[in-house]
SEKEDO-398631 format. One record per residue (C-alpha): y, x negated, z. Coordinates in pm, whole numbers, padded with zeros to 5 digits, always signed. Each point is the difference from the previous one (the first is absolute). Example, Ala and Ser with C-alpha at 12.3 -4.5 7.8 and 13.67 -1.06 7.14 Angstrom:
SEKEDO-398631
-00450-01230+00780+00344-00137-00066
//
This chain:
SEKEDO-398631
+00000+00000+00000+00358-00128-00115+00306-00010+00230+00284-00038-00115+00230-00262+00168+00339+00218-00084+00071+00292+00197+00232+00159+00267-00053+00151+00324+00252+00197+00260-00162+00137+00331+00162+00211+00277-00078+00075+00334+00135+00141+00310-00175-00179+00347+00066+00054+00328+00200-00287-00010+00232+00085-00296+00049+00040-00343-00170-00259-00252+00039-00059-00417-00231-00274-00128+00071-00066-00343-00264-00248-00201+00043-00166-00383-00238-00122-00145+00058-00261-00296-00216-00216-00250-00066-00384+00131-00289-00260+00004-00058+00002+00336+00086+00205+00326+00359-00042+00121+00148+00251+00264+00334+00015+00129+00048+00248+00299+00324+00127+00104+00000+00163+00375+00267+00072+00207+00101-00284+00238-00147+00134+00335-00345+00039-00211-00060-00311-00115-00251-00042+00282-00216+00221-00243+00016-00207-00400-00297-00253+00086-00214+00322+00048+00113+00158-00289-00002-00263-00256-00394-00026+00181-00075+00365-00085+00152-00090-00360-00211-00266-00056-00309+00125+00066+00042+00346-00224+00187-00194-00335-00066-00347-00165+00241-00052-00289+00398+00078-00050+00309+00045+00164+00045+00222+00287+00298+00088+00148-00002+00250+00294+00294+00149+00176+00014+00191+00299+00296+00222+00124-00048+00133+00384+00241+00231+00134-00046-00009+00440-00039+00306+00129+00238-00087+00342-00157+00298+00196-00363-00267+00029+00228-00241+00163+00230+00149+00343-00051-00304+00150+00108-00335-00131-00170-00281+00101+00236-00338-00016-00151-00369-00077+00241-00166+00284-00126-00320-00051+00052+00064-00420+00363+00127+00074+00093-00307+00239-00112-00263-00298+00215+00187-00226+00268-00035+00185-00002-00343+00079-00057-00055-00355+00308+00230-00100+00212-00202+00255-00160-00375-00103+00122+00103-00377+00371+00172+00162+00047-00400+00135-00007-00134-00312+00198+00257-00219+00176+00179+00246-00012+00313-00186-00356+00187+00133+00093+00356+00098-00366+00116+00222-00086+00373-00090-00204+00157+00213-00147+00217-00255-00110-00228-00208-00180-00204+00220-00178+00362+00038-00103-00021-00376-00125-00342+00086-00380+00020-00089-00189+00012+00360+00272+00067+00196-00128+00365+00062-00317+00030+00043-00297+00237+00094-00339-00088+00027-00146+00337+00007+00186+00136-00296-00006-00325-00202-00368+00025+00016-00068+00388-00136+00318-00069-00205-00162-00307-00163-00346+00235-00047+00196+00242-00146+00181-00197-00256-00296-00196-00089-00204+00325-00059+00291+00130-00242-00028-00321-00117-00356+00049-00090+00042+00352-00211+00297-00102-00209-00198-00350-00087-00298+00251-00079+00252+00230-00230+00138-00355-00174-00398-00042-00107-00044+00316-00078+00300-00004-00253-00137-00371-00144-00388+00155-00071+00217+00308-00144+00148-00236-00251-00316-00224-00022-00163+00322-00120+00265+00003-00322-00020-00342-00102-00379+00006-00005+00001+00319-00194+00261-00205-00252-00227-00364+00031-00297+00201-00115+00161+00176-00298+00097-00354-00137-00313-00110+00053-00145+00258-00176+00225-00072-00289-00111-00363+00028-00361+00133-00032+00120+00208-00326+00157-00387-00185-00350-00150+00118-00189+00297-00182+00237-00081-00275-00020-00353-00042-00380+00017+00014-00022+00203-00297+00226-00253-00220-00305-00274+00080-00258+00056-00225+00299+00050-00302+00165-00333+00090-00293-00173+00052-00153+00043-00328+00347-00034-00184-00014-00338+00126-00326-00088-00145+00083+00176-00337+00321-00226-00059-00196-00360+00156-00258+00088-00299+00267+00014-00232+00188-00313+00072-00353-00175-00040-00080+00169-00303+00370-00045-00139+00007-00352+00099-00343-00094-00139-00150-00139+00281-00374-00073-00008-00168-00013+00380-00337+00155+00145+00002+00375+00115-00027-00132+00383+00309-00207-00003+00167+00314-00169-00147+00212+00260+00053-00267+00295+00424+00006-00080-00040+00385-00069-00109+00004+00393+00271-00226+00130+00252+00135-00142-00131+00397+00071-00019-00180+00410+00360-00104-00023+00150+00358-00127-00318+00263+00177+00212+00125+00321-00293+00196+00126-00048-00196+00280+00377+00022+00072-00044+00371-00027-00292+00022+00232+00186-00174+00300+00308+00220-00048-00272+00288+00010-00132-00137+00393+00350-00081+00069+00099+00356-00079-00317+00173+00266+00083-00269+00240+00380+00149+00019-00108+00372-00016-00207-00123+00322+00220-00188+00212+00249+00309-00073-00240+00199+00228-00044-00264+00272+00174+00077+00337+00251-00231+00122+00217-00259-00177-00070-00033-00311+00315-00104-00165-00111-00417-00058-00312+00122-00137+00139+00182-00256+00250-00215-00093-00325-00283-00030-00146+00228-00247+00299+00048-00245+00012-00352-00024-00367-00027-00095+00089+00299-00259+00325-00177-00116-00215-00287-00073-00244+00153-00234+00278+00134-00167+00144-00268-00133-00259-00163-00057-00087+00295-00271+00344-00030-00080-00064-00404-00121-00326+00135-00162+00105+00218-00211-00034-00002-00374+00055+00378-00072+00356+00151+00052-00144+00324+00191-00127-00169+00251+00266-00204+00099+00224+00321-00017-00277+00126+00254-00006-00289+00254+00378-00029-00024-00028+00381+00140-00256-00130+00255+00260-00257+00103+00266+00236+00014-00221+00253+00247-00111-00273+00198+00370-00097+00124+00097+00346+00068-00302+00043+00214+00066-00322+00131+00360+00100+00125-00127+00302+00147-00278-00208+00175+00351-00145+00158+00028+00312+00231-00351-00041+00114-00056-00100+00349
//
């Protein structure tokens, strides 16, 4: 099953504790990057998140935003960090010595990350968040199998076409093959040349091995099954895929070189052609 590595995810929720927005995009990228934005007097909570990311998503760029409104009625007490608030002070006045222009304001030392605190609530208010946490990360992969769905649907109709040039190519074989005999025989006939039947038949076979692009045809034929299969596997499968349109871009051109008739080249340049644009789609691909 394809996911795709592109999608976009906003989650609501009202706790106990207050009012929270996650927001998650989701971008294309080799590997797995996340940036997490939390408000200041939650960043107690990113190791755990970008943990919880990690171990549901492998490949792209994550960035997940959270938005948390208090609800003030979960906190009539406030419970002040008086050893927090005296180093902040001291600090304040160290800095007022030396620039003489440090105004101390009570309320933002408030703002000051740890100088309120409470145990109790931080702990069901850090469950809380990190459960919210949990079902707009499960909407975000939701949205990215959504889209995987699509671009399978749209790898496997190229493919399909892919099949179709194949069919076509194979049917020019037999034509080519013995248009190339026909016109050897006549440049040795035209040019008079006297040699035994097996040295006429021996060059006839080298030079049938150096245009025949059945073997060519063949691999593209395993790579093709290979790719229909991995599109069903679970996980990431995004490298894989990308392996196999190299292996098909190979063949192709090596049809391409190959080619003594002017319909198939038209037909492998149309392979090439539907091999990149699967390729760039294998590009949203986790």
């Amino acid at each position: 099953m394809t996911n795709s590595m592109t999608a976009y995810s906003s989650y609501k929720e009202k706790s106990k504790q207050g009012s929270l927005h996650w927001e998650f995009r989701s971008v294309n990228q080799r590997y797995l990057e996340i940036y997490i934005h939390l408000p200041d007097y939650l960043k107690r909570l990113e190791s755990k998140i970008r943990k919880n990311i990690r171990q549901r998503l492998t490949r792209g760029r994550i960035e997940c935003t959270l938005n948390f409104e208090i609800d003030q009625k979960c906190f009539p007490e406030l419970n002040i960090n008086q050893e927090l608030v005296k180093q902040i002070i001291d600090a304040a006045y160290k800095i007022k010595k030396q620039v003489n222009e440090v105004i101390i304001n009570p309320l933002e030392i408030l703002r000051w990350p740890g100088v309120i605190s409470d145990k109790k609530n931080d702990v069901i208010m850090d469950c809380e968040i990190l459960n919210s946490m949990d079902n707009a990360l499960n909407n975000l992969i939701k949205m990215r199998e959504k889209e995987g769905v699509v671009l399978q649907y749209l790898i496997e109709e190229k493919l399909k076409k892919i099949e179709i040039e194949i069919d076509k190519i194979r049917r020019y074989i037999p034509e080519v093959l013995q248009l190339q005999h026909k016109r050897i025989l006549e440049k040795i006939n035209n040019a008079d040349i006297q040699s035994e039947n097996y040295k006429i038949e021996q060059e006839l076979f080298l030079i049938t091995q150096r245009i025949d692009i059945t073997e060519e045809l063949d691999r593209l034929d395993i790579h093709i099954k290979e790719t229909f299969n991995i599109l069903t596997m679970q996980g990431a499968v995004g490298r894989r895929l990308d392996f196999m349109m190299q292996e098909l871009s190979r063949e192709s051109n090596t049809i391409i070189s190959k080619s003594v008739n002017s319909n198939i080249t038209i037909c492998a340049i149309e392979l090439k052609v539907l091999i990149e644009q699967i390729r760039e789609q294998i590009q949203n691909i986790e």
